[in-house]
N, C-alpha and C positions, 0 to 999 in steps of 0.2 A: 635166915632165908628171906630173900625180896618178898615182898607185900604187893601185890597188883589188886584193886578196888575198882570195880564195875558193878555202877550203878542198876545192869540190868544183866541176866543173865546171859551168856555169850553162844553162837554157835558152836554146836560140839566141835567142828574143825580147832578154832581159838583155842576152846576149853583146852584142849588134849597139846594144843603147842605152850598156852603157858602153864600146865601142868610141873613140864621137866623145869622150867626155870624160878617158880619161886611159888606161892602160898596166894591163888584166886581166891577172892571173899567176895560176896553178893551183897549186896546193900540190903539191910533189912527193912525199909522202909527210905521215901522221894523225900519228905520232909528236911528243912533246912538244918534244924537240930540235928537231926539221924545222922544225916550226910556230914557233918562237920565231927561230932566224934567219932563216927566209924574211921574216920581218913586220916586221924593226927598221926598215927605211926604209917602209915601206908608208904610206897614210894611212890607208885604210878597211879594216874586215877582214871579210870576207859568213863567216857562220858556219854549218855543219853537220856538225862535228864537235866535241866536246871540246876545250876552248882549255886549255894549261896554267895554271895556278894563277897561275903567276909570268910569263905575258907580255907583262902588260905594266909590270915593273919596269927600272928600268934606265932606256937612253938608247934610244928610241924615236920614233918621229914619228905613231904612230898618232890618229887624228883619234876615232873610233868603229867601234865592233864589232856587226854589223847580223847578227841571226840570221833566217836562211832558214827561219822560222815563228814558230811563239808561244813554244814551253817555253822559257824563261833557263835552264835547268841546264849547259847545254853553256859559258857565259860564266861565269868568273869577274866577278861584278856591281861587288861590294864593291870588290876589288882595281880594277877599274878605274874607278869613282868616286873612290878616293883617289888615281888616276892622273893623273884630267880626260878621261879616255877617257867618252864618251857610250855608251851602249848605248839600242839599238833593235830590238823585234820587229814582227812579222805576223800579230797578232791575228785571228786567222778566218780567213785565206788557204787554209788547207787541212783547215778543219772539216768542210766537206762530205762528204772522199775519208775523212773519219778514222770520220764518222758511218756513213757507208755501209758500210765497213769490219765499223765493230760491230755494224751488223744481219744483215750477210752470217755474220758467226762466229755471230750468237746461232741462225741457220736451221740455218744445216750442222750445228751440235752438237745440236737440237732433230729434223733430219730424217736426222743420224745419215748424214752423206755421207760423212766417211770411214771407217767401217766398208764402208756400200755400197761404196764404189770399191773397195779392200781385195780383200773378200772376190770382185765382181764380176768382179776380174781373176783372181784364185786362181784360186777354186773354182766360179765359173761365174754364170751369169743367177739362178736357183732361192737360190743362198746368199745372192747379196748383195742377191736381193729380198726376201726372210726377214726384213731389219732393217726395213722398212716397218709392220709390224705393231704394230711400239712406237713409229716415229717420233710427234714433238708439233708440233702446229703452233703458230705465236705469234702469232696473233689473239688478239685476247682476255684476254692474259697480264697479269700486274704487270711494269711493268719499273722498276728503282729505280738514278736515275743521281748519283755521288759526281763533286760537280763543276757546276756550272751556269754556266759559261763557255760559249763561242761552239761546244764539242764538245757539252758538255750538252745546251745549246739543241737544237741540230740534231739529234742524238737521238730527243730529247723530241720534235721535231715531225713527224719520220719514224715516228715508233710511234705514237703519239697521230695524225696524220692516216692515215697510209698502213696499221697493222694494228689502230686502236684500240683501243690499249693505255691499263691504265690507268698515268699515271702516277706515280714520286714519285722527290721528292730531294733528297738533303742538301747543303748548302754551308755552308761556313765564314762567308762573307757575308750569307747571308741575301737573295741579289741576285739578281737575272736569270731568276725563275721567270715562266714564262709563264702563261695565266692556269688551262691544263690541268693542271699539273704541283702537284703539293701537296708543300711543303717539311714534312719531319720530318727526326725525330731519324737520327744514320746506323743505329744500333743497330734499331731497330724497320722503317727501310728494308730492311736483310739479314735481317730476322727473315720480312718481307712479302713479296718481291719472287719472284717467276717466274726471271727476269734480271736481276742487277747490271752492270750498266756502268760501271768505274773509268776516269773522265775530269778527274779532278783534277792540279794542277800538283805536281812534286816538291816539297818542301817540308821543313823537320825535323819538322813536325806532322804531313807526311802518311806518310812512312816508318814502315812494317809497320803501315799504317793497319787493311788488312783482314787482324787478326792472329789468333791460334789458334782463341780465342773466339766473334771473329763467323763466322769460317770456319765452326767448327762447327754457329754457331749457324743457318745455310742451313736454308733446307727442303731435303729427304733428292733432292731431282729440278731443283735449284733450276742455275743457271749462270752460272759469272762470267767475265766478258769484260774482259779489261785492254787499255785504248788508252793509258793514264795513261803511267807508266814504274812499272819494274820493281820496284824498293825500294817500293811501295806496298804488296807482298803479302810476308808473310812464307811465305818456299819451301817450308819444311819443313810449317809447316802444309798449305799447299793439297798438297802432293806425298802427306800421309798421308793428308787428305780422298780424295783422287782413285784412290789405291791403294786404300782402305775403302770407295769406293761410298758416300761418304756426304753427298756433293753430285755433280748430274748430267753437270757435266763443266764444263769451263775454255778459254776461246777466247784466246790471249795470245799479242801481238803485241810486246811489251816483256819486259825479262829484267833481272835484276841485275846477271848480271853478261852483256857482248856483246863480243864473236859468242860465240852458245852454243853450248857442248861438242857436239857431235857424242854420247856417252854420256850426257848430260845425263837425268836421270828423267823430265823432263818429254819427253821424244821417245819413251819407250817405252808411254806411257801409252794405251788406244785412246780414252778419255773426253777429251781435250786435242785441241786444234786451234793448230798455233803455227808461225806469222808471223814474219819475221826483219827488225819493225821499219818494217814498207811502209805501214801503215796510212792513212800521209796522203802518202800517193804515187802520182801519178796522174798520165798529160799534163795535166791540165788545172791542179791545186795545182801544180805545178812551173812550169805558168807564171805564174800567179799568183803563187809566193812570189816566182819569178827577179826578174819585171819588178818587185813590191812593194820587193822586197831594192834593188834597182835604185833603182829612186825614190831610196829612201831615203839612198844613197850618194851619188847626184846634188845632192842636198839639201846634205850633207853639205860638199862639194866644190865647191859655191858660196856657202856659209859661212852657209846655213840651218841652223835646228836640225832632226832627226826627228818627225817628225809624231808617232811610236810613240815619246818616248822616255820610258826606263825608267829612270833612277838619274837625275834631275832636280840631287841635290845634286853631281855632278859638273862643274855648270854655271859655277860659279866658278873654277873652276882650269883647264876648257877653256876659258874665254873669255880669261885669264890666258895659257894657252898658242897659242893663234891668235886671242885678239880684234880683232888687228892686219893679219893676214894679209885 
């Protein structure tokens, strides 16, 4: 009977579809070791954790490694196209919860809610209605989003229809602007924008993408919201910004390094609003990714390839390894 391995428990929807086709096992623990013997006999691997570097070297049976959404950073890619291992994502499965996410961070730091909660419970009605005075609303605003993938987009179409925002945005591609959204430079995006929204994929290009520079170079009221991942911001910069009052505050849902410290600068900050990574986690993206991830396993398992698949050139030496089967 097929072997299916996910690293995290699945929506009951999933559970009950890869039920009939073959033997779901839960990862008994994230660690590199765990993760690398539980998966040698497995076929499929549902991903939402960090795969070690090296798992799929060796004597293995693994068929393809299906991550439960879009970002590849959690899959070693490379390593497993020299493998014959297929990799496959979830392209937009949980853009929605990710988009909504970062309009809800860009209000609360604009109408200044955790100060109000804060103070509200302190020191009474009177303190924490005090903060309303300065609150901004974001009608009206710039908002400039890094990234024009399937998080971009939806962004772009929640602020532009729903607070008619003006918008703009940089991409690497040049691809997927809608016809509201005006592509510029990223440079003159940060220099423009109301709200920066980082929704770009990890990359070596995109790391310490929004570095001292542009940090600085914010308007003095301006606000950046990370859905992206963590390595995208250089820390120290945004930690000095934020301690200096020299941009209006930072809504971050991703970290460098995770789970973050407890002591971490960025918790003590009252300009910060920070999220431990839930952004595109919702009942509803959960079911979505389960059942997608699902699909795509089932596919797998009937010796289809992924509709989603991502390292194409691995295609020769998987078909070499189960052409036959």
């Amino acid at each position: 009977m097929p072997i299916i391995y996910s690293t995290h428990p699945l929506h009951p929807h999933a559970t009950d579809m890869l039920a009939e086709a073959g033997d779901l096992r839960i990862a008994s623990a994230l660690d590199g070791p765990t993760l690398m013997r539980e998966s040698r006999d497995v076929d499929v691997v549902i991903v939402r954790a960090v795969l070690p570097a090296d798992i799929f070297a060796g004597k293995h049976s693994i068929r393809a490694a299906i991550r439960h959404g879009a970002g590849l950073d959690m899959i070693p890619v490379e390593e497993a196209t020299r493998a014959g291992v297929l990799v496959a994502n979830l392209p937009g499965a949980n853009a929605r919860s990710v988009a909504e996410h970062a309009i809800l961070a860009a209000l609360a730091l604009l109408r200044q809610f955790r100060a109000i909660d804060r103070d509200l419970r302190k020191d009474g009605w009177f303190t924490g209605r005090e903060h309303a005075n300065t609150a901004r609303e974001l009608a009206g605003r710039t908002i400039g989003i890094v990234g024009m993938g399937a998080i971009g987009r939806e962004v772009a179409a929640i602020g532009h229809h729903g607070f008619g925002l003006r918008v703009l945005g940089a991409s690497r591609s040049g691809a997927g602007f809608p016809p509201y959204a005006r592509a510029i430079p990223l440079d003159v995006l940060v220099a423009e924008s109301d709200v920066i929204v980082l929704a770009c994929p990890l990359t070596p290009d995109t790391i310490g993408l929004m570095s001292r520079q542009r940090i600085f170079s914010m308007r003095p009221d301006a606000i950046l919201v990370n859905v992206s991942r963590g390595p995208v911001i250089d820390d120290t910069a945004l930690i000095d910004a934020l301690r200096e009052n020299r941009i209006g505050g930072a809504a971050l849902d991703v970290f460098s390094k995770q789970p973050l410290s407890p002591d971490h600068p960025y918790l003590s900050l009252d300009n910060v609003i920070a999220t431990p990574h839930l952004a595109g986690i919702t009942e509803d993206s959960m079911m979505r990714m389960g059942i997608g991830a699902a699909e795509e396993a089932l596919r797998v398992l009937k010796g289809e390839l992924p509709v989603n698949l991502r390292n194409p050139g691995a295609l020769d030496l998987y078909l070499r390894r189960f052409g036959d089967q």
